[in-house]
C-alpha positions as CSV (number, residue, x, y, z in Angstrom):
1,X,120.8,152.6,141.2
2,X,121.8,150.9,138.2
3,X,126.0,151.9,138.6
4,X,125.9,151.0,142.1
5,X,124.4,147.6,141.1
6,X,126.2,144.0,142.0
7,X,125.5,141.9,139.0
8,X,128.0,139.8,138.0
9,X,128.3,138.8,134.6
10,X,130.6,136.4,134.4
11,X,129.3,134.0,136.9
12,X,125.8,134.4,134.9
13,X,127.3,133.7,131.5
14,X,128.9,130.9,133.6
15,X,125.4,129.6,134.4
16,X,123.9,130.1,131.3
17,X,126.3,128.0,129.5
18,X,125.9,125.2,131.7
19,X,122.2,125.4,132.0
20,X,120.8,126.4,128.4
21,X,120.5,123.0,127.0
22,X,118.2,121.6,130.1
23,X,115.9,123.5,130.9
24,X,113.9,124.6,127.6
25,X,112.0,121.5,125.9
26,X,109.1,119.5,127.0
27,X,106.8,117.3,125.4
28,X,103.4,117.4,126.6
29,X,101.2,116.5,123.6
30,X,97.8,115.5,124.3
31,X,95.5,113.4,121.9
32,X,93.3,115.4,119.6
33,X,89.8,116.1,120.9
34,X,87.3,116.3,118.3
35,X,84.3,117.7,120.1
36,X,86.6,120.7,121.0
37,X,87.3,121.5,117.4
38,X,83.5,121.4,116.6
39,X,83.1,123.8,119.0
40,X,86.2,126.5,117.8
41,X,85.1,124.9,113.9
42,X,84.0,129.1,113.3
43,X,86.4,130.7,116.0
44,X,89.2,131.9,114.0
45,X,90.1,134.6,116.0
46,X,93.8,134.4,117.3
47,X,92.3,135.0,121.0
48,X,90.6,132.1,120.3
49,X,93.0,129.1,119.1
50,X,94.4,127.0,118.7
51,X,94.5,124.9,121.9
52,X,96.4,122.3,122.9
53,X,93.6,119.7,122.3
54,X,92.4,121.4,119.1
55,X,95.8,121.7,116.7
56,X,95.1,124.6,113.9
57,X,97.8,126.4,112.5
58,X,98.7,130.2,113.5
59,X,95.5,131.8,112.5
60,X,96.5,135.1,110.7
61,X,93.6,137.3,108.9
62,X,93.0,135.5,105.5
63,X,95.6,132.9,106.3
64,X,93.3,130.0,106.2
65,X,93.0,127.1,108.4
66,X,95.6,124.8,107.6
67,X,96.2,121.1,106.2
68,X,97.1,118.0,108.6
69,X,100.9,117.7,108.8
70,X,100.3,114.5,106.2
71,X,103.8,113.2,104.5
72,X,105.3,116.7,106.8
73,X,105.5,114.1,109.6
74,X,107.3,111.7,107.6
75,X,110.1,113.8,106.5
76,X,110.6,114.5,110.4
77,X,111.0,111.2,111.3
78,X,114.0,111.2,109.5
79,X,115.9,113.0,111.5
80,X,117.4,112.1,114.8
81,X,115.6,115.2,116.6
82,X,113.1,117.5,115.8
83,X,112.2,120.3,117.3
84,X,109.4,123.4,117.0
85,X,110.3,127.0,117.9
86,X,107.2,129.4,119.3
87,X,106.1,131.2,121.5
88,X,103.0,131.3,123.9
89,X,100.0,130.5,122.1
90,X,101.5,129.9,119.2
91,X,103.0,126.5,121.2
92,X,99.6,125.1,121.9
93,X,98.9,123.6,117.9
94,X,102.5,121.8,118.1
95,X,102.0,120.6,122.0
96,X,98.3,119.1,120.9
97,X,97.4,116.1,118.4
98,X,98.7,118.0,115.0
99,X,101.9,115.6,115.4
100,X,101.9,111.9,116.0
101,X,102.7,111.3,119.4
102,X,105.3,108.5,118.1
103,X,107.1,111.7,116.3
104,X,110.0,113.0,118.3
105,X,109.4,116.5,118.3
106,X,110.4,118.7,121.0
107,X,108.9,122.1,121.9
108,X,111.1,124.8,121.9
109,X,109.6,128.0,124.2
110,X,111.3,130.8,122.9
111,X,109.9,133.1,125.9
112,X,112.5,130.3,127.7
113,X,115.8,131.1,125.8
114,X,114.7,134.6,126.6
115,X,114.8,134.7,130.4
116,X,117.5,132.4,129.9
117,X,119.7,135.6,128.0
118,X,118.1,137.9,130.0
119,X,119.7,135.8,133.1
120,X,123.2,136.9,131.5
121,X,122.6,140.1,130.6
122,X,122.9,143.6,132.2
123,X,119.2,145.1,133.0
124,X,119.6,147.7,131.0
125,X,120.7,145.6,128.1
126,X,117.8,142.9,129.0
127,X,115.6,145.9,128.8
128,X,116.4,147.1,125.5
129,X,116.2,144.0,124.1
130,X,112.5,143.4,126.1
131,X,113.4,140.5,127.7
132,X,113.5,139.6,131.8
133,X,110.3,141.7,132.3
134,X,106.6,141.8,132.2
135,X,104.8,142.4,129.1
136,X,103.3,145.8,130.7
137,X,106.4,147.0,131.0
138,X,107.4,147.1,127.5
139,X,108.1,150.3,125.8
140,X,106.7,151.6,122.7
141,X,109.8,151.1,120.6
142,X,110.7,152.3,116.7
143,X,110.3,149.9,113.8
144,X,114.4,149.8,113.7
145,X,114.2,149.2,117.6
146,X,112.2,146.0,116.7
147,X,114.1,145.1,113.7
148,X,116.8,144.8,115.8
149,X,115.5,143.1,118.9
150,X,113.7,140.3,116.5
151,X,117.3,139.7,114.4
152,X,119.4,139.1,117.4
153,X,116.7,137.1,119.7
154,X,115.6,134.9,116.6
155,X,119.4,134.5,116.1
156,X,119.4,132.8,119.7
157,X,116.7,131.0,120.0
158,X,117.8,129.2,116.4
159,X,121.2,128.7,117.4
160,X,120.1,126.8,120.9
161,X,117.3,125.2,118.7
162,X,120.4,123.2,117.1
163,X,123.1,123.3,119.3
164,X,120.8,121.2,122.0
165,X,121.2,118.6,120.4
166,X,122.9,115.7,122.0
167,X,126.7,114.3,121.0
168,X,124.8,110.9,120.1
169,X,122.4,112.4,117.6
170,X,123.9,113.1,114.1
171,X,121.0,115.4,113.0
172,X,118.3,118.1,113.9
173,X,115.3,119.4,111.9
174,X,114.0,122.5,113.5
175,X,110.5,124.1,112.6
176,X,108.8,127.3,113.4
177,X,105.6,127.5,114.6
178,X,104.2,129.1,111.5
179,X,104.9,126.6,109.3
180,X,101.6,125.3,106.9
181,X,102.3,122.2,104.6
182,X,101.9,123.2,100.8
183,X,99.5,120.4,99.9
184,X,99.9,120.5,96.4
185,X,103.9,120.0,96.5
186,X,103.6,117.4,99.0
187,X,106.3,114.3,99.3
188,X,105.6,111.6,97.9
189,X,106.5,108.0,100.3
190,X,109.0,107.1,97.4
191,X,110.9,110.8,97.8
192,X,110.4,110.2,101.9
193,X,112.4,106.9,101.7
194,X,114.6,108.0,99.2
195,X,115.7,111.3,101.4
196,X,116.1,108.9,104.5
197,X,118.6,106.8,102.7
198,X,120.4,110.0,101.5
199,X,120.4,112.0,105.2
200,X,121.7,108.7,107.0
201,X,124.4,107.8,104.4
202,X,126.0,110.9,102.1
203,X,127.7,114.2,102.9
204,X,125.4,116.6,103.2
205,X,125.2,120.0,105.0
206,X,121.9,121.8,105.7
207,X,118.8,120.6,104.4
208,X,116.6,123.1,103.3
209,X,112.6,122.0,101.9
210,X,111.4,125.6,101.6
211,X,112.4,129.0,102.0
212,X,111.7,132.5,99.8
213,X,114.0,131.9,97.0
214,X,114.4,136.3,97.1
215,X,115.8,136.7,93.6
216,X,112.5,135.2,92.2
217,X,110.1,137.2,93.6
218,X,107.3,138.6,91.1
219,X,109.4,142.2,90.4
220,X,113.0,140.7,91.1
221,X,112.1,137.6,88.9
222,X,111.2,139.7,85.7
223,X,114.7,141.3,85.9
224,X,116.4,137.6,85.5
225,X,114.6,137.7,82.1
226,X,114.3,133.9,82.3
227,X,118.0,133.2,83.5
228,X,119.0,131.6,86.7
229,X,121.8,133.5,88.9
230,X,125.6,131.2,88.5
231,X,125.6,131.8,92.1
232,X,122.1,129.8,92.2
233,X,122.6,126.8,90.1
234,X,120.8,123.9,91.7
235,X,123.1,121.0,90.6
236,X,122.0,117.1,91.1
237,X,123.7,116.2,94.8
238,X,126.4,113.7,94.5
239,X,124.2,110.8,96.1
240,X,124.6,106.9,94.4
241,X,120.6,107.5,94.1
242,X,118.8,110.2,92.0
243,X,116.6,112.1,93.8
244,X,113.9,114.3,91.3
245,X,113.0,116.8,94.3
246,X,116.6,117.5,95.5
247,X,119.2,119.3,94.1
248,X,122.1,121.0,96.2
249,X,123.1,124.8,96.0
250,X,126.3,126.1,97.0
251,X,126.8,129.2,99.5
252,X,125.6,132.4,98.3
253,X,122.5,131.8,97.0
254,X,120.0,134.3,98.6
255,X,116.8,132.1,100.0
256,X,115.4,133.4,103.2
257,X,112.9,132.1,105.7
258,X,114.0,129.1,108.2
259,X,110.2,128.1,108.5
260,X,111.9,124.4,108.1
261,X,115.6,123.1,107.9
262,X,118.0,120.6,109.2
263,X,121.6,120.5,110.1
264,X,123.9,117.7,109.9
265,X,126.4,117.5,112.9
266,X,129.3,117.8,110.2
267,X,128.6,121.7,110.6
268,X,128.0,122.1,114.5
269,X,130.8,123.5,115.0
270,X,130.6,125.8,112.9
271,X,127.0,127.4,114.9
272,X,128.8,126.3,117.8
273,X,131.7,129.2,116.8
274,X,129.0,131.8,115.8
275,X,127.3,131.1,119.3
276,X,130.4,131.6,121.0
277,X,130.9,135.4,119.5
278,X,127.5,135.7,120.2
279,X,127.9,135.5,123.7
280,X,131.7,136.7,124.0
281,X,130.3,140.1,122.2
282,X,127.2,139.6,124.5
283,X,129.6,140.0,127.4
284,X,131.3,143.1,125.9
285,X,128.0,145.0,125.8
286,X,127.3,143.8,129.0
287,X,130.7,145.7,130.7
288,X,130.2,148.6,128.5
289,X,126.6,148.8,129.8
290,X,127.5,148.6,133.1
291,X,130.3,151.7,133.1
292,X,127.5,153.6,131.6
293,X,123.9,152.2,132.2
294,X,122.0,155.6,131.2
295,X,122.4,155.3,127.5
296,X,119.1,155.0,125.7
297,X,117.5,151.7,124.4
298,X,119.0,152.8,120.3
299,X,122.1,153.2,121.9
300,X,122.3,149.8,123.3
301,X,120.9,148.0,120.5
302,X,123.1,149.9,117.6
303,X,126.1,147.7,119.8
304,X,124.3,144.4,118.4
305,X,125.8,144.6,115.2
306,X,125.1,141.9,112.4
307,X,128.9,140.7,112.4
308,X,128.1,138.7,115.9
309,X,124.6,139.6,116.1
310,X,123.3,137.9,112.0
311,X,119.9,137.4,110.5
312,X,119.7,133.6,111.2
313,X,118.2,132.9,107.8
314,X,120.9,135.0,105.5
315,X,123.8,133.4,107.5
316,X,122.9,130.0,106.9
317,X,122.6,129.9,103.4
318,X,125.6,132.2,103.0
319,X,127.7,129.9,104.7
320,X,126.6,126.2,103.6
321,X,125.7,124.0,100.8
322,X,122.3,123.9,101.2
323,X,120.2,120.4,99.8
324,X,117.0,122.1,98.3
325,X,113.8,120.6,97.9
326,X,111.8,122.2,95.4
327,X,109.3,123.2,94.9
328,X,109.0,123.3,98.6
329,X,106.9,121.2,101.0
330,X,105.7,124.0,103.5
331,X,105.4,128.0,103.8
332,X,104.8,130.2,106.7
333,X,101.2,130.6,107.2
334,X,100.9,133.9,106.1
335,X,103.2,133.9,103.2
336,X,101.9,131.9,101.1
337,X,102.7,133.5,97.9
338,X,106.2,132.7,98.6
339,X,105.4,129.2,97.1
340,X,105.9,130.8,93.7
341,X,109.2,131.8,94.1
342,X,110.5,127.9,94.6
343,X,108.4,127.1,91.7
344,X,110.3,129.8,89.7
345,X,113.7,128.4,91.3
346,X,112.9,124.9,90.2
347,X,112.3,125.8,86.2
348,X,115.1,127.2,86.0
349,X,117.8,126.8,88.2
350,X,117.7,123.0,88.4
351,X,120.7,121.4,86.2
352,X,121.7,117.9,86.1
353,X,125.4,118.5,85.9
């Protein structure tokens, strides 16, 4: 059935290029409502929360109810857009009261950029990835299967996360939904104005206020013996104003996670370009697919390789200069440890030449 079928992907891609950026964000926040959180106050199961009129963060085993978003909203508000990647119930907390309604934060569905790829994609490849289909239809797949279905969808979803952005905006700060403020390394309102004046007038690239700085780690760290990686040197960013937070790495410098980052348009292009051999290789998997759709699910996916297909959060900071704040201002819920590993970046990497 599948050889014999009439898909055509060329007038898809055609369609998806032209309708990506319109049909994925909304913005319907709705005021807090406190009698609703009394009620959930001891339902921290993830079946139950959070709602869209009772914001909590992801609720993970042992995670932990989070903080308010506190000086968190501030540093969004300087950028021209902000926007929150989920999915399903993991929306409802960034649709509900957790933001200020005056903040300018778009919602970002990825279970939308999904049918969206799956709209250009052969079945068979929409299938191996698990996209275009109910959720009791999903196959049992292999922890490399799901490895490789998480890189190249997360890749996706990031990439139209920044490349929405309109030609009048000269920013974007994208969140995930995970994200939990690290109260204790908040920004102070002197740091918030002080990073506005930087992001609206000096060159910078990505912007980047937390992340797991990998090299310090507990077991990598002790192997650094107290000495900071040449490639990691956190240098004092060439700003007229000092900025006691900030300090900008060059590429290389291995620090995962994109719980939280923002992209100046100086370096659109350059997602622009990786987008584009995302979907031109997309479209060469496609063909091959469809001279031979009875190949297995591995078979497809070993075609996504990491060339055109990336882990979002080592290609960003292994192609730009990255502006770090450390230590950093939030973590993904359930990685909280990883607040050590900035702490550990910013004794020792931090140099004021």
């Amino acid at each position: 059935m599948l050889a014999q079928t009439t898909w055509d992907w060329k007038k898809q891609h055609s369609t998806y290029l032209c309708d990506f950026d319109t049909k994925i964000f909304r913005d319907e926040r709705k005021p807090r409502d406190d009698e609703e959180c009394k009620k959930r106050k001891k339902l921290l199961g993830w079946d139950n929360g959070p709602t869209r009129v009772c914001p909590r963060c992801d609720e993970k085993r042992g995670a932990g109810i989070c903080p308010g978003a506190g000086t968190l909203s501030d540093f969004l508000h300087l950028f021209d857009r902000a926007v929150v990647i989920c999915s399903g119930v993991a929306c409802a907390r960034h649709y509900s009261g957790y933001w200020p309604l005056d903040l300018n934060i778009e919602v970002l569905d990825v279970e939308n950029v999904n049918r969206n790829l799956s709209s250009i994609s052969h079945p068979r490849v929409a299938e191996a990835l698990g996209i275009g289909m109910p959720e009791t239809r999903l196959k049992r797949r292999s922890r490399w299967e799901e490895t490789t279905r998480h890189r190249v969808l997360g890749l996706f979803a990031h990439l139209t996360a920044v490349l929405s952005t309109s030609p009048n905006q000269s920013n974007v700060a994208v969140v995930e939904s995970d994200v939990r403020p690290v109260e204790k390394h908040a920004l102070s309102a002197t740091h918030v104005r002080q990073l506005g004046e930087a992001v609206r007038h000096y060159s910078w690239e990505t912007l980047r206020p937390t992340g797991y700085f990998f090299d310090f780690s507990n077991y990598r760290f002790k192997s650094l013996n107290g000495t900071c990686p040449a490639k990691c040197r956190c240098r004092t960013p060439k700003w007229r104003q000092r900025i006691d937070r900030a300090c900008e790495v060059g590429p290389g410098c291995n620090i995962k996670n994109l719980e939280l980052y923002a992209v100046n348009k100086a370096v659109f292009p350059v997602f622009r370009a990786l987008h584009k051999r995302a979907l031109s290789h997309m479209a060469t998997i496609n063909k091959e697919v469809s001279s031979h759709p009875t190949q297995s699910d591995e078979e497809i996916l070993l075609k996504f390789d990491k060339l055109s297909f990336p882990w979002s959060d080592m290609w960003l900071p292994a192609t730009f200069r990255s502006i770090l704040i450390v230590p950093q201002i939030v973590v993904q819920q359930i990685k909280q440890g990883e607040i050590e590993t900035s702490e550990r970046f910013s004794r020792i990497c931090k140099v004021s030449a």
